[in-house]
C-alpha positions as CSV (number, residue, x, y, z in Angstrom):
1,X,10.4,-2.4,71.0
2,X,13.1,-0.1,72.1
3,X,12.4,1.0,75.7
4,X,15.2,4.2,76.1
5,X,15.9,6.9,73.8
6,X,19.3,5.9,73.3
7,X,18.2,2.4,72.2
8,X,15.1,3.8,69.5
9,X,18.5,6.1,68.6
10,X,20.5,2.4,68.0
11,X,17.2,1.4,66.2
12,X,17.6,4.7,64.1
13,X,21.3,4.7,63.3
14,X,21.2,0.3,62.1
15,X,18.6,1.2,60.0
16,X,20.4,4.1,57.7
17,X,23.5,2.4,58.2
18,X,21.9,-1.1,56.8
19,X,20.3,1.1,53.8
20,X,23.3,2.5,52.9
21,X,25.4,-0.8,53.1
22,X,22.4,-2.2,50.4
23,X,23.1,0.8,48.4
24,X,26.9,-0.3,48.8
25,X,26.5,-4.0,47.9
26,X,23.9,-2.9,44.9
27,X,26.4,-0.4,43.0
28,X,29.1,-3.3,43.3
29,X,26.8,-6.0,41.9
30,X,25.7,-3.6,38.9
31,X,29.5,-3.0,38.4
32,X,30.3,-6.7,38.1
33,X,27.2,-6.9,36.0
34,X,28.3,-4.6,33.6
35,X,31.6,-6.1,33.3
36,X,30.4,-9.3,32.5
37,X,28.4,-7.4,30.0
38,X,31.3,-5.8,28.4
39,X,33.1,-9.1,28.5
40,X,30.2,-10.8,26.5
41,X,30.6,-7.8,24.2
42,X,34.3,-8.1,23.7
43,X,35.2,-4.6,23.2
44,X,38.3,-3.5,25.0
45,X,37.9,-0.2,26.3
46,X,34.1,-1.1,27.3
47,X,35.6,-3.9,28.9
48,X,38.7,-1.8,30.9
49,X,36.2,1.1,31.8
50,X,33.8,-1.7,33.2
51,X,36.4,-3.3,35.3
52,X,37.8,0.4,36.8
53,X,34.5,0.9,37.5
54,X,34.1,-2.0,39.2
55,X,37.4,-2.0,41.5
56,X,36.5,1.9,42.3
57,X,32.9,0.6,43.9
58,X,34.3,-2.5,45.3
59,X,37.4,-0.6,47.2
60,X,34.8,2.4,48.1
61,X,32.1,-0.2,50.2
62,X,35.5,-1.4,51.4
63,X,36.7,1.5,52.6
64,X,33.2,2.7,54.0
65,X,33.1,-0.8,55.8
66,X,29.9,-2.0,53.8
67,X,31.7,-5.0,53.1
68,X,35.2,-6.3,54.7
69,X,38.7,-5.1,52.9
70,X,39.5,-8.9,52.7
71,X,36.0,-9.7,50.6
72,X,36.8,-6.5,48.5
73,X,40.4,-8.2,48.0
74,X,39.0,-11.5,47.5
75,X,36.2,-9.9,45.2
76,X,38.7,-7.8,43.0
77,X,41.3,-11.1,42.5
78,X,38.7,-13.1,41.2
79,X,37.1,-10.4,38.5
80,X,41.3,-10.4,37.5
81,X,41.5,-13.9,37.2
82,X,38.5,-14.0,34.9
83,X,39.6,-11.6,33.0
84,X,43.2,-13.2,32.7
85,X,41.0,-16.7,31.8
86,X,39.8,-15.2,28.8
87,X,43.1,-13.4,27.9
88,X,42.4,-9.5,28.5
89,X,45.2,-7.6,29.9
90,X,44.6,-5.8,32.9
């Protein structure tokens, strides 16, 4: 237990902070999700409104510091390559 008021403040502030990284992390997983869904649907503008959708949530927990700018980077070249695997344009 947090003995000062600044520490049950700490105890306060890492607890919305860790929500709102989940809510971070969620939206990206659902946006890859979806992609992969579009992909196994093979319809092109599904498939490029997926993948905006996905870079947009990946670079905003990036930017928001949810998850680090090099696992956004990391995370965005490998939903390219997979796409350029199965021979969709980017």
């Amino acid at each position: 237990m947090p003995n000062t008021r600044s520490a049950r403040k700490r105890v306060r502030q890492s607890e919305r902070n860790r929500l709102r990284n989940k809510m971070y992390k969620s939206r990206i997983k659902t946006a890859i999700r979806r992609l992969e869904e579009a992909l196994a649907g093979g319809d092109d503008g599904a498939i490029q409104a997926a993948l905006r959708r996905a870079m947009s949530a990946i670079d905003r927990a990036a930017l928001r510091g949810a998850i680090h700018r090099n696992a956004a980077a990391r995370k965005k070249s490998r939903l390219a390559q997979r796409l350029k695997k199965l021979g969709r344009a980017l």
